[in-house]
C-alpha positions as CSV (number, residue, x, y, z in Angstrom):
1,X,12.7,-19.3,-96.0
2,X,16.3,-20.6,-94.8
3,X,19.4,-19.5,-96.5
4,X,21.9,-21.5,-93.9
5,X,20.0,-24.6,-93.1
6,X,17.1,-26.7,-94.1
7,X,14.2,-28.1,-92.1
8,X,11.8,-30.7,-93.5
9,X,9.3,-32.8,-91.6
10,X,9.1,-36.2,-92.3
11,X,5.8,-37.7,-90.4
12,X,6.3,-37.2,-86.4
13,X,10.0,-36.4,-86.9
14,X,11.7,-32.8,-87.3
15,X,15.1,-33.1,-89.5
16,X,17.1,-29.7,-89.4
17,X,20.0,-29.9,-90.9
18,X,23.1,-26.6,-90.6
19,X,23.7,-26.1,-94.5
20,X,27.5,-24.4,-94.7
21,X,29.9,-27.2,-96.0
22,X,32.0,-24.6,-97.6
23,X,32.3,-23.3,-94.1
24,X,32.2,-26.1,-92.2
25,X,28.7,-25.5,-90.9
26,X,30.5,-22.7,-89.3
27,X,27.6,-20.4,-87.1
28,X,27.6,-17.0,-88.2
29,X,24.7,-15.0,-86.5
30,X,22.5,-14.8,-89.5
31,X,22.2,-19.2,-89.0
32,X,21.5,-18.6,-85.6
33,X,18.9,-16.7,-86.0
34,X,17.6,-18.8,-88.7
35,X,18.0,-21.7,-85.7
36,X,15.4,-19.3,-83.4
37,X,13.0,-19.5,-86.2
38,X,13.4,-22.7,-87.0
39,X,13.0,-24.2,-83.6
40,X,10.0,-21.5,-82.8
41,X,8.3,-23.5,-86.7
42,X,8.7,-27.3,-84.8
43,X,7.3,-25.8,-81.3
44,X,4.0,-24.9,-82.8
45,X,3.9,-27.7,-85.0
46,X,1.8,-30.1,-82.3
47,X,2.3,-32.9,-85.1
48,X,5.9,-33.4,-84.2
49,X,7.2,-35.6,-81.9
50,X,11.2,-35.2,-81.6
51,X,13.6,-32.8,-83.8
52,X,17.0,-34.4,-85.1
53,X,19.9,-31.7,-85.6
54,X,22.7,-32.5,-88.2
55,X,25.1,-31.0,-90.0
56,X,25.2,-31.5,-94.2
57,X,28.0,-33.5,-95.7
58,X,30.6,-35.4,-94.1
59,X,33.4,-33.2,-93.0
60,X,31.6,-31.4,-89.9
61,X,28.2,-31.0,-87.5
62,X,29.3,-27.8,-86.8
63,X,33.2,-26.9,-86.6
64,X,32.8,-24.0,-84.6
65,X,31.9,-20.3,-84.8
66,X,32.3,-18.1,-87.9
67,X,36.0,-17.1,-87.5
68,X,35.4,-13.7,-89.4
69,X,32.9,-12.5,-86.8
70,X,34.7,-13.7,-84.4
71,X,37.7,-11.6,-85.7
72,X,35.7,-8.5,-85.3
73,X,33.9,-8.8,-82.2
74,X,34.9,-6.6,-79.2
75,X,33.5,-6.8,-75.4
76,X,30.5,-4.9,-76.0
77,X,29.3,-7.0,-79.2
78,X,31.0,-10.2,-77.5
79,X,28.3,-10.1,-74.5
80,X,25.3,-9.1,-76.8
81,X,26.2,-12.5,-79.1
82,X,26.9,-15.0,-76.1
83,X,23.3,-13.8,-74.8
84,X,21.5,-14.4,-77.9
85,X,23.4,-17.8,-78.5
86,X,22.7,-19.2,-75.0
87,X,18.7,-17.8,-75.7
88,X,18.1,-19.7,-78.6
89,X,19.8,-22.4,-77.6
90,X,18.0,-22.4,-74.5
91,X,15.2,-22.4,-76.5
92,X,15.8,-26.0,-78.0
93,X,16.9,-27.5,-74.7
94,X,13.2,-26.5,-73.7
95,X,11.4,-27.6,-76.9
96,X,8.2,-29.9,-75.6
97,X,9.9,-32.5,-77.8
98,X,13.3,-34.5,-77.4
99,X,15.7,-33.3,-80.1
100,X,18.6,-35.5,-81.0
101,X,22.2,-34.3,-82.3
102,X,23.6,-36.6,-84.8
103,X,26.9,-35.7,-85.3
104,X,28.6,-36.5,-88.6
105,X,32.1,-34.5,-88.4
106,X,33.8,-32.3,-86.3
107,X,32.0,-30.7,-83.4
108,X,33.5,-27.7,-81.8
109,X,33.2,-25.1,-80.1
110,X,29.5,-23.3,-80.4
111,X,29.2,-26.7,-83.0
112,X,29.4,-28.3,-79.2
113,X,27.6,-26.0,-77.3
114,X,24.8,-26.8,-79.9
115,X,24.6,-30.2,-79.6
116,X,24.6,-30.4,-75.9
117,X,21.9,-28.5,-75.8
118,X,19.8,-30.9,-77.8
119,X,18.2,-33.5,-75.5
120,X,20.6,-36.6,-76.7
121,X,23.4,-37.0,-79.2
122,X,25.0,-40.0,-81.4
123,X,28.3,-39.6,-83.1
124,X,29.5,-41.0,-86.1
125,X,32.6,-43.5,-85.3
126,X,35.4,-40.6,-85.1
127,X,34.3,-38.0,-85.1
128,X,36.0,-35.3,-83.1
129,X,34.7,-33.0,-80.7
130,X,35.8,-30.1,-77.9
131,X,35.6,-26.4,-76.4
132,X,38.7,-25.3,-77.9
133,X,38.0,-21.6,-77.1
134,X,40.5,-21.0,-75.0
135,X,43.2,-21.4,-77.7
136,X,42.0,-18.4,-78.7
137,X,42.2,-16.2,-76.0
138,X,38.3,-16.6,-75.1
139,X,36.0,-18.6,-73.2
140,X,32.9,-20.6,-74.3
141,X,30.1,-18.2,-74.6
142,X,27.3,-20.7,-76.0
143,X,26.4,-22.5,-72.9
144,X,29.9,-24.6,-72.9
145,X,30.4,-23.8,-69.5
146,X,27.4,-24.9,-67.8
147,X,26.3,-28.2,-69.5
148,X,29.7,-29.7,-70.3
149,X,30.2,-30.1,-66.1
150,X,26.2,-31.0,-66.4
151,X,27.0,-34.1,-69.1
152,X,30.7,-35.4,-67.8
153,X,31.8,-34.1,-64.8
154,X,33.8,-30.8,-63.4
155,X,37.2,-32.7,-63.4
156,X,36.5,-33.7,-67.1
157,X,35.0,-30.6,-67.7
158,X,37.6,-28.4,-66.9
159,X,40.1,-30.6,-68.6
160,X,38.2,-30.3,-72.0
161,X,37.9,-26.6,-71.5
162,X,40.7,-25.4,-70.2
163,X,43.1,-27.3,-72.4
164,X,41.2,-26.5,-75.9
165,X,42.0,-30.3,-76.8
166,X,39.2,-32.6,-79.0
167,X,38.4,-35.7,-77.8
168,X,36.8,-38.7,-80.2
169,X,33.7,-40.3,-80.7
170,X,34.3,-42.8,-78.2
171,X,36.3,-41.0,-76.0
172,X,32.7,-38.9,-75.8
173,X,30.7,-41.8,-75.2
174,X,32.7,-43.2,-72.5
175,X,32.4,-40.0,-70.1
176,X,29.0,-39.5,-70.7
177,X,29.0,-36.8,-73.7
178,X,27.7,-38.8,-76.3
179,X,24.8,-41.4,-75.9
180,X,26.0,-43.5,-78.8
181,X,28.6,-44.1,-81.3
182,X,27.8,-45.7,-84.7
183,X,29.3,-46.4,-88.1
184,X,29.0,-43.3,-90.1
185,X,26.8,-44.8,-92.7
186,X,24.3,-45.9,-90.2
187,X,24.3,-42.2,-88.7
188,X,21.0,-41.2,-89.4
189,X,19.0,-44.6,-89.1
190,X,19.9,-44.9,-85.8
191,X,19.3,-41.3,-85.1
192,X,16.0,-42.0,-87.0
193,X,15.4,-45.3,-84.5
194,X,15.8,-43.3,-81.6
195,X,13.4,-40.5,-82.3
196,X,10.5,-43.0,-83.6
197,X,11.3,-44.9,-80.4
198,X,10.3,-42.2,-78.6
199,X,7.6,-40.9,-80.7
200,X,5.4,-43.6,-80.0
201,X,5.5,-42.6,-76.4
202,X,2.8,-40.9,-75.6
203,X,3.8,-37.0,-75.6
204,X,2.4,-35.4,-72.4
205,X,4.7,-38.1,-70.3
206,X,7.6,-37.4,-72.6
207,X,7.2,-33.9,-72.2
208,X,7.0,-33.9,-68.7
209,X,9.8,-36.7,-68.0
210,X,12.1,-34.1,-70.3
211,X,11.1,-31.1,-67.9
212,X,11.6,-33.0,-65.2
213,X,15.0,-34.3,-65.9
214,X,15.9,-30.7,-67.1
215,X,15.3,-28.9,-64.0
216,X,17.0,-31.8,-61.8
217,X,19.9,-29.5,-62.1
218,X,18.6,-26.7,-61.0
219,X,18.2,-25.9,-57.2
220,X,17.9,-28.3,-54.5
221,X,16.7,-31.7,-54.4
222,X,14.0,-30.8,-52.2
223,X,12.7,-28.2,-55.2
224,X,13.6,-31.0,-58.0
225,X,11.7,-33.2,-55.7
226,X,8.3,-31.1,-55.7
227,X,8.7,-30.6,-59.2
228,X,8.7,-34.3,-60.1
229,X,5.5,-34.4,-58.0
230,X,3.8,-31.5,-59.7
231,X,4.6,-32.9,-63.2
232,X,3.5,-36.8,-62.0
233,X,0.3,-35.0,-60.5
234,X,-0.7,-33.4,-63.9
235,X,0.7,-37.1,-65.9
236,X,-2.1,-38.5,-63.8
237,X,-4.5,-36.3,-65.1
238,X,-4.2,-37.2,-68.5
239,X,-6.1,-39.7,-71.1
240,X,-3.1,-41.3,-72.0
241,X,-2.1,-42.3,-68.6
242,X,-6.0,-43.9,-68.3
243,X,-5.4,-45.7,-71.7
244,X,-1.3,-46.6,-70.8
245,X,-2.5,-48.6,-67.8
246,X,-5.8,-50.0,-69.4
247,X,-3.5,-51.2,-72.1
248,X,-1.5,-52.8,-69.6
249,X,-3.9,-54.6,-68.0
250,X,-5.6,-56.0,-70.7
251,X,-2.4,-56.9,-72.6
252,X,-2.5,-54.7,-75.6
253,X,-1.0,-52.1,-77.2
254,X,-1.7,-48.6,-76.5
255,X,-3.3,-46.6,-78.0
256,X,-1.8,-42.8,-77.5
257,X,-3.7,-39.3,-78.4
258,X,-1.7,-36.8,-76.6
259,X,-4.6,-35.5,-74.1
């Protein structure tokens, strides 16, 4: 069904994985749509519980976009591809379900704009990273703009941006880009940690805690506010919330069903 990635499902847990060593993982818009499909499969699969994104081999997550489209690409074409790019990404910022970028080689450009879209992200010790569109006479057109200030800062922000410069693994991690940094061996096991950690929560309240957080930046505090109440309201409503605090009560473990 894929040609530029892979997607199996191990239990709870989503793995997709952007197949294009020989280019770097590069995204060319045939993956990308390939992306839309494959995050519309785990949506409607209400057996997952969290997605991990990765990149295959050990040279890149995603280096970038696919320089030969690029080449080609004039104004009208450039707006038509940013808009598609920032939908489907979009699209797995709002998945139900956490997703987690493990990144296991350089991440740039759209390979960035990816992976800050995810819900978390863990780099390999390393591993380099950056918006290095302007070196080429553009801007970021993936969503590079808007969450990079989101994640680190608008003085750190702009710096990355408007300089084109990578930063490192830890670098990442110590303004807030990256959640962790691990040896490049234990890349996936702890990605793996993470997501099962979370799995076992029960989904409704992850769902809603991941909404929540989400639309914190958008508006006023008095709308992020009402929203929080809303989505507490209907957590309240739930089964699991009746079996989270009998669980507690009576000193067991709880017993989750997702209703």
């Amino acid at each position: 069904m894929y040609e530029n990635l892979t997607l199996e499902k191990d239990g709870e847990l989503a793995i997709l994985t952007i197949n294009r060593p020989k280019m770097r993982n590069a995204l060319n818009d045939a993956t990308i749509e390939e992306i839309a499909t494959a995050v519309a499969e785990v949506e409607s699969d209400a057996e997952l519980r969290a997605l991990i994104v990765t990149g295959s081999g050990q040279k890149a997550f995603v280096a970038g976009a696919d320089i030969n489209e690029l080449k080609v690409r004039d104004t009208v074409v450039g707006r038509r591809i940013t808009k598609r790019r920032q939908q489907v990404f979009t699209s797995l910022e709002e998945l139900p379900i956490p997703s987690i970028a493990a990144l296991n080689g350089w991440t740039m450009g759209a390979g960035l704009e990816l992976a800050m879209a995810c819900t978390m992200r863990i780099a390999a010790s390393g591993v380099r990273m950056g918006q290095p569109e302007v070196k080429l006479g553009i801007t970021p057109g993936a969503g590079g703009s808007q969450r990079l200030p989101r994640l680190v800062g608008m003085g750190r922000a702009m710096e990355l941006i408007l300089t084109g410069d990578p930063i490192d693994a830890e670098e990442a991690h110590r303004i807030g880009l990256v959640n962790r940094v691990v040896e490049a061996a234990e890349l996936m096991n702890e990605a793996r940690k993470l997501a099962q950690t979370i799995a076992a929560r029960p989904r409704l309240a992850v769902q809603y805690c991941k909404e929540a957080v989400l639309r914190s930046m958008d508006g006023s505090m008095a709308e992020g506010l009402a929203h929080e109440s809303y989505l507490h309201a209907l957590s309240c409503g739930t089964q699991d919330k009746e079996e989270g605090v009998a669980a507690f009560l009576e000193k067991r473990d709880a017993k989750f069903k997702g209703r």
